[in-house]
N, CA, C and O of each residue as an XYZ file, in Angstrom:
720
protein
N      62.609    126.805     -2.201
C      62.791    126.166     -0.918
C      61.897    126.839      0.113
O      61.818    128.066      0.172
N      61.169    125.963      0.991
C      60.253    126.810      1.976
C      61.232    126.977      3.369
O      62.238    126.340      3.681
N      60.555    128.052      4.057
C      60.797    127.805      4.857
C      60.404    126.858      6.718
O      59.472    126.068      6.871
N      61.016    127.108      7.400
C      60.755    126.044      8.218
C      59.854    126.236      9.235
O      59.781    127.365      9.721
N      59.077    125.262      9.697
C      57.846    125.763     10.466
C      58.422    125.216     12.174
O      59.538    124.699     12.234
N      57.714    125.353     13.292
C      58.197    125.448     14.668
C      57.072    124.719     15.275
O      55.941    124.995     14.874
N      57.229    123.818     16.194
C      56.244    123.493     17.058
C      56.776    123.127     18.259
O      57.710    122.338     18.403
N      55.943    123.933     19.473
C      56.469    123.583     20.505
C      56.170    123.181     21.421
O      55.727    123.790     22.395
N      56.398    121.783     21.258
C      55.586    120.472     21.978
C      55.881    120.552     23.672
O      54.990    120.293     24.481
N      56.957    120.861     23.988
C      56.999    120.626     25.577
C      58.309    121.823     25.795
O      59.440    121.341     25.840
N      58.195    123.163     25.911
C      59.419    123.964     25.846
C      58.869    124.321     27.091
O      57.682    124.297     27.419
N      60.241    124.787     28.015
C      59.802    125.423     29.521
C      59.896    126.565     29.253
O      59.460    127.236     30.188
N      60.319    127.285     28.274
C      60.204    128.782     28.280
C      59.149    129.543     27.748
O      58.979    130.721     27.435
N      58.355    128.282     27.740
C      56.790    129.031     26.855
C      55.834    129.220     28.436
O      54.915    130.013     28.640
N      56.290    128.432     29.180
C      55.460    128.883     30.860
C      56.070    129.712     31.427
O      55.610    130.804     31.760
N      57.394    129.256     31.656
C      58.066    130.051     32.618
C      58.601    132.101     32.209
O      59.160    132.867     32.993
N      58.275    132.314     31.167
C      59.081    133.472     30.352
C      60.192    133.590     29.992
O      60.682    134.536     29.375
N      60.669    132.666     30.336
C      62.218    132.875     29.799
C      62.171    133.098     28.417
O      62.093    131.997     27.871
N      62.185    134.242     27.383
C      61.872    134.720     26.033
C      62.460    135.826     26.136
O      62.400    136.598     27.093
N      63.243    135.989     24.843
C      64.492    136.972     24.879
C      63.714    137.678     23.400
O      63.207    136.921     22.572
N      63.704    139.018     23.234
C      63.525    139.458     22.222
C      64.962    140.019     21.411
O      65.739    140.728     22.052
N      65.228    139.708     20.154
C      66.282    139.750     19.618
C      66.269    140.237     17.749
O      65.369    139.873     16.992
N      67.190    140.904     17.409
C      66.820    141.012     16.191
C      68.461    141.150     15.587
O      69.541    141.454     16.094
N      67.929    140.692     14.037
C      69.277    140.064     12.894
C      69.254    141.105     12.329
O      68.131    141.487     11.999
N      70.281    141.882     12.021
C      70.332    143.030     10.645
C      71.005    142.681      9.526
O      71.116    143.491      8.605
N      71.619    141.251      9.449
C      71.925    141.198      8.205
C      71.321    140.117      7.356
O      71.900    139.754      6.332
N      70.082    139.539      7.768
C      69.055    138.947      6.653
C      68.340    138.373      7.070
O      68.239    138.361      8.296
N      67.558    137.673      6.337
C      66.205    137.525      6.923
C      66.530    136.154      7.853
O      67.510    135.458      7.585
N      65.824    135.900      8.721
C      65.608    134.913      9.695
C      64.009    133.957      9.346
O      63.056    134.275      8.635
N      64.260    132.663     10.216
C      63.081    131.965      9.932
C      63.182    131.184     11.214
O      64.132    131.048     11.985
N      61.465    130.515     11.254
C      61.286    130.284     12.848
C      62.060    128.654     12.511
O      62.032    128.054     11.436
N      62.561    128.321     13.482
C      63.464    127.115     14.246
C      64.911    127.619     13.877
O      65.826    126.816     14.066
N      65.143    128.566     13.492
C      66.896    128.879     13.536
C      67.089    128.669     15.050
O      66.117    128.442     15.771
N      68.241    128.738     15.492
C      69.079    128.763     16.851
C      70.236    130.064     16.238
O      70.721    130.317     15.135
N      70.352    130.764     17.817
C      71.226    131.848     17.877
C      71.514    131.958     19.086
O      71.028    131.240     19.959
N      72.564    133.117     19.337
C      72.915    133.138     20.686
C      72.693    134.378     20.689
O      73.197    135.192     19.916
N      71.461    134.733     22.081
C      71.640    135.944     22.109
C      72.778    136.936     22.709
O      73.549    136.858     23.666
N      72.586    137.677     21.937
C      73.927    138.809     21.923
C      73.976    139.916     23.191
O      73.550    139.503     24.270
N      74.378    141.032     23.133
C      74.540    142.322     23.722
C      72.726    143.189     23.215
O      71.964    142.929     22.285
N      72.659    143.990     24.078
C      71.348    144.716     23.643
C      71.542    145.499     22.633
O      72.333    146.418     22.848
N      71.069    145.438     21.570
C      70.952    146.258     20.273
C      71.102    147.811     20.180
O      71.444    148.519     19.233
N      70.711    148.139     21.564
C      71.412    149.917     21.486
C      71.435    150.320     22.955
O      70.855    149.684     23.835
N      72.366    151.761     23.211
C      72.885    151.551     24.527
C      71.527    151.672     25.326
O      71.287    151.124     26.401
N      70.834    152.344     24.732
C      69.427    152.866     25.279
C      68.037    151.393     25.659
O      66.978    151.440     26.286
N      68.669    150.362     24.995
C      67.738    149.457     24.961
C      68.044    148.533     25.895
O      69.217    148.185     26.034
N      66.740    147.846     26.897
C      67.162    146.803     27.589
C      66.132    145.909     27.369
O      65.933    144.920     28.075
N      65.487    146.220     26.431
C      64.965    144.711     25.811
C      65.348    143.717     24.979
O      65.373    142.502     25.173
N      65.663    144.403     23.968
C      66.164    144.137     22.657
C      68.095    143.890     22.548
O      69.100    144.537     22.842
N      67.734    142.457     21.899
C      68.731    142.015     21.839
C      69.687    141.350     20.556
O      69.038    140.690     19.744
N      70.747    141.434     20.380
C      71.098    141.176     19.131
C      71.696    140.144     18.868
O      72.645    139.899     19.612
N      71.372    139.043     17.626
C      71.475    138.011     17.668
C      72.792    137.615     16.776
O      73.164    138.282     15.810
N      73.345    136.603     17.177
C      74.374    136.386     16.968
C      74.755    135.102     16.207
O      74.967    134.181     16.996
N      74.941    134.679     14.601
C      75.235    133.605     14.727
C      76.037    132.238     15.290
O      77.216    132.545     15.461
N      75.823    131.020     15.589
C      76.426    130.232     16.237
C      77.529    129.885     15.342
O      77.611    130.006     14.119
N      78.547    129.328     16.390
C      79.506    128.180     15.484
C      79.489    127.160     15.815
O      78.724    126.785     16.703
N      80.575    126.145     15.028
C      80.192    124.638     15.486
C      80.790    124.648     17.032
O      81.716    125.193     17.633
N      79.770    123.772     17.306
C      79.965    123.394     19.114
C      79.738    124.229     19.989
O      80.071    124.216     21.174
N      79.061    125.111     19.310
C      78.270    126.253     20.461
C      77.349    125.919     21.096
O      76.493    125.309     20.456
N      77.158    126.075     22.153
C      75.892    126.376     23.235
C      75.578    128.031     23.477
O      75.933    129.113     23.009
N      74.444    127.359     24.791
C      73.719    128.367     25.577
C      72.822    129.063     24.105
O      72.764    130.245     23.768
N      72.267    127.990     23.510
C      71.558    128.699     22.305
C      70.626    129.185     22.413
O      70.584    129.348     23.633
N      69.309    129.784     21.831
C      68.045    129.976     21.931
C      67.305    129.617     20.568
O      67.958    129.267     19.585
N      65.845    129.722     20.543
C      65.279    128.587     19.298
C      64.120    130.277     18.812
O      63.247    130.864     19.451
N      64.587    130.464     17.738
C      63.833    131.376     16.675
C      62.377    130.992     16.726
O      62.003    130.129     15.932
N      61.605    131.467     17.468
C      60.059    131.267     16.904
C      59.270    132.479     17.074
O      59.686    133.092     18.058
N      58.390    133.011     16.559
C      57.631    133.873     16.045
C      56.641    133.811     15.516
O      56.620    133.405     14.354
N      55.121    134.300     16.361
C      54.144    134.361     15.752
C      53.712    134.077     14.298
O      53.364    135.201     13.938
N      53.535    133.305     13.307
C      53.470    133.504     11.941
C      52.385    134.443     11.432
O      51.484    133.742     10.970
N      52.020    136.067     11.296
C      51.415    136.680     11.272
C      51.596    137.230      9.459
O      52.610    137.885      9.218
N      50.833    137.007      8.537
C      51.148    137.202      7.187
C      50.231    138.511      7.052
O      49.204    138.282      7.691
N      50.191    139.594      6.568
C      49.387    140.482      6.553
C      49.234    141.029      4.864
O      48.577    141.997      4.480
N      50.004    140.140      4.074
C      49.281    140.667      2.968
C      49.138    139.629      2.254
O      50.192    139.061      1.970
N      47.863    139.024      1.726
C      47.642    137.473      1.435
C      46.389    138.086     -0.032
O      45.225    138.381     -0.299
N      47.771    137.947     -0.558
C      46.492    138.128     -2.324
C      46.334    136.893     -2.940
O      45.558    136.728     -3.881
N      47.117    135.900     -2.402
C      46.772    134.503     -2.987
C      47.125    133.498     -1.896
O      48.079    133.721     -1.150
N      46.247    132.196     -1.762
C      46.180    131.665     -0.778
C      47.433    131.021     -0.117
O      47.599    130.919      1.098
N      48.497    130.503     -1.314
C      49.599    130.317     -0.642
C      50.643    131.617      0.152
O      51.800    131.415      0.523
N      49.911    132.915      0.282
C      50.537    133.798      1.001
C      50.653    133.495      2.944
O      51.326    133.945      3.872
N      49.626    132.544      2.774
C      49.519    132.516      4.397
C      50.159    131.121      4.690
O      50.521    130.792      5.819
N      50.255    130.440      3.742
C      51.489    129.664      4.086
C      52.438    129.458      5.515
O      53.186    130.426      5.647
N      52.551    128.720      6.314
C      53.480    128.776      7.275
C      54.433    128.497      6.125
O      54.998    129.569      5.910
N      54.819    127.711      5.405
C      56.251    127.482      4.955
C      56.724    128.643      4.481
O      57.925    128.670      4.211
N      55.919    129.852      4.268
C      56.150    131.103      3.527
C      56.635    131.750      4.519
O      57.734    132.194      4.189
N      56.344    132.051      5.659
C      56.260    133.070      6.996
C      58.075    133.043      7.199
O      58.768    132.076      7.518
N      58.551    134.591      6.860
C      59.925    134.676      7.477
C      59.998    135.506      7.993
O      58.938    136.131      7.990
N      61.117    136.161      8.773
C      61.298    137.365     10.009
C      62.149    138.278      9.132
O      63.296    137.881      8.932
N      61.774    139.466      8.560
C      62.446    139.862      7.813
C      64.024    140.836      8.852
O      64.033    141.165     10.038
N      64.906    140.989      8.002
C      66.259    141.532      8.635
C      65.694    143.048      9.189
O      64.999    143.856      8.573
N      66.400    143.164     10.971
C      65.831    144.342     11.394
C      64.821    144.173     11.888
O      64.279    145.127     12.447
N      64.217    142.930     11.863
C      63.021    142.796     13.038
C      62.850    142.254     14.022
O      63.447    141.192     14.196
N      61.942    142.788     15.084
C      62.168    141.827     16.370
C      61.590    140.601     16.293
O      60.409    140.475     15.969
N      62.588    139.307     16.663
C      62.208    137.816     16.486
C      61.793    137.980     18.576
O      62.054    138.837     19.419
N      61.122    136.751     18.599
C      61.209    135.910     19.704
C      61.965    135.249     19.967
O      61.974    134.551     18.953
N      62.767    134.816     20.644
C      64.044    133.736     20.876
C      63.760    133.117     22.278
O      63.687    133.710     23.353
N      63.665    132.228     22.105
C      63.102    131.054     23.668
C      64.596    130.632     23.985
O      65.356    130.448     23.034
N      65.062    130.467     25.329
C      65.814    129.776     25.861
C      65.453    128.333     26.239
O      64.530    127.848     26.893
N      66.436    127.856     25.639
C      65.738    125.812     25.485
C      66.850    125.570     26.578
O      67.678    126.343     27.060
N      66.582    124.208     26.811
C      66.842    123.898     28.201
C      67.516    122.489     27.884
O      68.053    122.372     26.783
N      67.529    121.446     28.737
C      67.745    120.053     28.826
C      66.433    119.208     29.158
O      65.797    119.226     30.212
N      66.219    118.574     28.177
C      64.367    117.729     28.374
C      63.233    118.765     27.643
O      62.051    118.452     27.789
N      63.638    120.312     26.653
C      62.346    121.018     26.190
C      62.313    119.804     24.800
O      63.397    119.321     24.471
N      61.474    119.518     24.302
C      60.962    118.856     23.260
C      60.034    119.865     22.268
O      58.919    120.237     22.635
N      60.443    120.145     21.364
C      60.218    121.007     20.224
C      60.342    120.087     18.872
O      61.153    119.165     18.778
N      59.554    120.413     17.984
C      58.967    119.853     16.511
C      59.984    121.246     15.355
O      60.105    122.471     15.393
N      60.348    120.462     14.729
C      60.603    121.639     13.405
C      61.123    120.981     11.886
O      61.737    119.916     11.816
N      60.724    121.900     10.580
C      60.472    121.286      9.431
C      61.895    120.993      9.108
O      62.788    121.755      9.477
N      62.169    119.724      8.313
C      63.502    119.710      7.756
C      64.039    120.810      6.720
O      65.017    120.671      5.985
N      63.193    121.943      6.812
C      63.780    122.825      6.029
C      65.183    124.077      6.711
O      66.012    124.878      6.279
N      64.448    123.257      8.601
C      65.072    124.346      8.987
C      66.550    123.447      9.681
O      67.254    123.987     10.535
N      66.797    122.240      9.225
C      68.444    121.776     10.247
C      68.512    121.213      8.389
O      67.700    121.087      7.473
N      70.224    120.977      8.627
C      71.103    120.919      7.716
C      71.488    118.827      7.904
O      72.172    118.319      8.792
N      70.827    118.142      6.841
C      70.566    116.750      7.257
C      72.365    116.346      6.498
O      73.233    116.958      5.876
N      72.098    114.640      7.173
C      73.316    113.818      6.767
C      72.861    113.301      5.250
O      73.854    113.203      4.530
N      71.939    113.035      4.748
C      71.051    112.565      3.742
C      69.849    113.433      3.715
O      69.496    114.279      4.537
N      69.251    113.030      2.529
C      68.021    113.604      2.097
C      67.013    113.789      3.175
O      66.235    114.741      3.235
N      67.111    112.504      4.280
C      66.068    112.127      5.253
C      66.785    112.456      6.720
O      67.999    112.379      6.909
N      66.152    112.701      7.364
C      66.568    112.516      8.738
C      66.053    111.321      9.487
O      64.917    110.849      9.526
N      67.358    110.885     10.172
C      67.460    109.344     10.789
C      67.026    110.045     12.500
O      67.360    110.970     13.241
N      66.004    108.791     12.450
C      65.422    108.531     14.134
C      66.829    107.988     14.891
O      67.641    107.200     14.407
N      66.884    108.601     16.150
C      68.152    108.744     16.913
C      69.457    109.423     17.334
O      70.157    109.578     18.334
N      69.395    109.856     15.601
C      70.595    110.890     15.488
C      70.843    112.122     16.177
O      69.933    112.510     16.910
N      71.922    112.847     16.094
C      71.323    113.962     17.095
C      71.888    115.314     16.017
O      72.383    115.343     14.891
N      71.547    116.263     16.943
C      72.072    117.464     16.317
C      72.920    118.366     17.082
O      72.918    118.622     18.287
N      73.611    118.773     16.174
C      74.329    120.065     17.157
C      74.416    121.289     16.410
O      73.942    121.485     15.292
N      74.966    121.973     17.017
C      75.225    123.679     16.292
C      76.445    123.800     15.920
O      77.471    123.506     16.532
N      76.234    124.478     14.352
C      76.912    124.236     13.545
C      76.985    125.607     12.722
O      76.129    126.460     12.959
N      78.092    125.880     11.650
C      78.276    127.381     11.390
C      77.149    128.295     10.601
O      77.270    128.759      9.467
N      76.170    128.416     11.376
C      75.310    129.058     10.838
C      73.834    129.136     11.611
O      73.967    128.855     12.802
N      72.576    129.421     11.266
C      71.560    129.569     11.976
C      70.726    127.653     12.085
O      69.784    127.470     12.855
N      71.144    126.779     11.431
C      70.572    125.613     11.123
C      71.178    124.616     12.138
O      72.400    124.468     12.133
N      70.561    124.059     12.837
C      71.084    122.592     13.385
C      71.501    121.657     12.715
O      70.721    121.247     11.857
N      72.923    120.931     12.839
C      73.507    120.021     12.260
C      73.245    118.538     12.636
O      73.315    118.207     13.820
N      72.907    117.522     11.550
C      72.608    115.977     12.102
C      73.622    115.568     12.207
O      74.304    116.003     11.279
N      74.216    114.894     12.884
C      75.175    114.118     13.117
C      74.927    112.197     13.941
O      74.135    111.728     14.759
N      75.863    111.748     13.295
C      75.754    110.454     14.166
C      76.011    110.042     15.503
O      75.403    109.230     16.200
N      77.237    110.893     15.800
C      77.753    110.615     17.135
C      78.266    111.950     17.613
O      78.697    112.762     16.794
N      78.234    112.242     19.067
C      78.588    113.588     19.678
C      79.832    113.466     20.513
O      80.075    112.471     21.195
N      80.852    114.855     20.404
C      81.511    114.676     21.395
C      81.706    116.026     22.468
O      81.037    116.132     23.497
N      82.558    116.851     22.112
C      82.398    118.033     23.398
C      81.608    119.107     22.827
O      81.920    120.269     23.089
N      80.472    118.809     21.964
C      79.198    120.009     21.729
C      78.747    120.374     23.162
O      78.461    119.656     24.120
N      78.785    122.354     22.936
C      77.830    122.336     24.175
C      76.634    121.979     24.050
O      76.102    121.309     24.936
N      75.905    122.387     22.823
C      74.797    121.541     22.106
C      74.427    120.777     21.592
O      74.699    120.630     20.400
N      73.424    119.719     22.445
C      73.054    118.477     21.775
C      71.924    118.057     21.748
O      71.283    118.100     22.798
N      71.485    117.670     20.888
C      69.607    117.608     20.764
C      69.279    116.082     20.215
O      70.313    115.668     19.691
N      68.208    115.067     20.136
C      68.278    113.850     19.880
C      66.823    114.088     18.828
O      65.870    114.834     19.052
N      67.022    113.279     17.772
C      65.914    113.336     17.242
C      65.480    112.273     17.455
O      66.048    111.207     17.219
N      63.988    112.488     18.119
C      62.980    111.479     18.741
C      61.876    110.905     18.211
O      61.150    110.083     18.771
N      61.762    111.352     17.120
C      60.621    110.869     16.116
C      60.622    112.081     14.576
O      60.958    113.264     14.631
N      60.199    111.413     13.453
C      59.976    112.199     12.745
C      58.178    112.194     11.949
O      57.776    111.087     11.590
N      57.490    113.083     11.789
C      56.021    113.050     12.060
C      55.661    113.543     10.478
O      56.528    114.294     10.030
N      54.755    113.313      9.728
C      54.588    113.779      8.268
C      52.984    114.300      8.604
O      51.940    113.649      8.572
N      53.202    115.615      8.908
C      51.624    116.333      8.674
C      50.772    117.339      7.622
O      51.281    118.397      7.251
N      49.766    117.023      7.285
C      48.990    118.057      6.324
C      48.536    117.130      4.944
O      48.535    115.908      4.798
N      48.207    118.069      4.133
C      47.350    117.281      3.042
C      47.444    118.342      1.477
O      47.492    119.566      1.362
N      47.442    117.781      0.949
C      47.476    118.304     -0.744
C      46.158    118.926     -1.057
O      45.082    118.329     -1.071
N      46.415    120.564     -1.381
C      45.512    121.781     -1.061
C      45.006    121.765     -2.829
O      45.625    122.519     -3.579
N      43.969    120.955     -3.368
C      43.713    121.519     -5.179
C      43.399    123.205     -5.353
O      42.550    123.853     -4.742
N      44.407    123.714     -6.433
C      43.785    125.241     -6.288
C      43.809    125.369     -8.205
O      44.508    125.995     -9.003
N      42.765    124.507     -8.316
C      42.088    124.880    -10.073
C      42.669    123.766    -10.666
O      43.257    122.786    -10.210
N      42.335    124.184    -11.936
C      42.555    123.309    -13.059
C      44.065    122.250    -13.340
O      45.117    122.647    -13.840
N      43.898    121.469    -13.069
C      44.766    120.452    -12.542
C      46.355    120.795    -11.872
O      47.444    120.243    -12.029
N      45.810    122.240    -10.879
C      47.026    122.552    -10.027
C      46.496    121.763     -8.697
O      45.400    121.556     -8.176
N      48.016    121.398     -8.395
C      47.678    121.436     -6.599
C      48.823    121.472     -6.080
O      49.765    120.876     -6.603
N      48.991    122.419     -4.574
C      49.858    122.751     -3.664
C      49.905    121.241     -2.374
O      48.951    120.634     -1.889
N      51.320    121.052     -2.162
C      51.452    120.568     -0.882
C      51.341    121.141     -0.260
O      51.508    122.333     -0.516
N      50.971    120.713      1.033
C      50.638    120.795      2.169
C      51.308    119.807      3.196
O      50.817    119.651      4.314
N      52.265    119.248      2.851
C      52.471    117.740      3.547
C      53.863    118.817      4.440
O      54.455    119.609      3.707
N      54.114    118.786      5.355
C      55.430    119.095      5.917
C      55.976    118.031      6.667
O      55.153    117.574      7.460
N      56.860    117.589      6.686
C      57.896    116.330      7.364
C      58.489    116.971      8.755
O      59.459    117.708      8.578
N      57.992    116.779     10.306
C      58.348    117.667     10.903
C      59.440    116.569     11.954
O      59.174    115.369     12.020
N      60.647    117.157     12.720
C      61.622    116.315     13.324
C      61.039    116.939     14.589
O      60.595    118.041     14.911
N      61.264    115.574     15.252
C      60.957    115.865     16.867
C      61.980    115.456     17.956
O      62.218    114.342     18.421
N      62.635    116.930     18.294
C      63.775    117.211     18.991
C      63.528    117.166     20.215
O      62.613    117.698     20.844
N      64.681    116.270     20.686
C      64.466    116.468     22.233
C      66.185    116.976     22.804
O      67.206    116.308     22.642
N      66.074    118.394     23.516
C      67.236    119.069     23.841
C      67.867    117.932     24.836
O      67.062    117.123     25.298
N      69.130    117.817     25.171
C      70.069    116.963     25.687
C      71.049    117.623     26.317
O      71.743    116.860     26.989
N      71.296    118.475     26.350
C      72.286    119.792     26.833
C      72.386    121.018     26.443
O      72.214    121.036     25.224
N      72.591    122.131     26.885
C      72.337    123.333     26.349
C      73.184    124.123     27.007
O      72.481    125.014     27.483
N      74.443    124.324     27.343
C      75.489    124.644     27.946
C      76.337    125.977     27.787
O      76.916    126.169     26.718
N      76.425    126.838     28.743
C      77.442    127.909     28.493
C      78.307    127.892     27.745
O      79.064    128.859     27.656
């Protein structure tokens, strides 16, 4: 299973700074999780913050993204975005999303109703780091609409009748509330 890739088509916290640095110690993380950031990670620290998984109908979330920086690439699928994870104990980026940020991310990273994700549906937060599809919403503090779904990339040949996808299926979220 790969993991999930991030794009961030219209987020206000990529101008404004609103970016929380945060880190998981009990496993690895990947970019488009949602978390809530926590308390600062030590008494001494006022950057660093510790992340917290959500439950269902949580708000005031923030959206996992992180440089995809691969530094040891002995074979070409090492640099992979679908490969790129935040290992446990490290500092992630965590953006504070808003109402109207519009962000892209792979169906690897929300938890679907079916195989596919349906145009319209929305999502909410749900017990764990993954956004949940759902059909209809009711007192989520979190609610997100999926606004399109986009199929990008191309089939990579690497030798003798191998070849890697490249195709990622990406959902295009548009935040709807994001609530204390």
């Amino acid at each position: 299973m790969a993991n999930a890739i991030v794009r961030l088509d219209r987020v206000r916290a990529v101008y404004n700074g609103n970016i929380e640095s945060v880190v998981y110690n009990a496993g690895v993380l990947q970019n488009g999780f949602v978390g809530i950031a926590g308390g600062y990670a030590t008494a001494a620290d006022r950057e660093l913050r510790t992340l917290v998984q959500p439950t269902a109908g949580a708000g005031n979330l923030v959206l996992i993204y992180s440089p995809e920086i691969v530094k040891s690439e002995y074979v070409k699928t090492d640099n992979a975005l679908e490969n790129f994870s935040i290992p446990a104990g490290t500092a992630a980026r965590a953006y504070r999303i808003e109402a109207n940020d519009i962000y892209s991310v792979t169906t690897d990273g929300l938890t679907l109703i079916g195989a596919e994700p349906v145009k319209g549906n929305y999502l909410v937060a749900d017990n764990g780091f993954k956004l949940k599809e759902v059909t209809a919403h009711t007192t989520e503090k979190f609610v997100a609409r999926i606004l399109d779904i986009e199929v990008l990339g191309t089939t990579t040949v690497v030798g003798q009748a191998g070849a890697i996808s490249r195709i990622n299926k990406y959902v295009v979220i548009e935040v709807i509330k994001n609530e204390a």
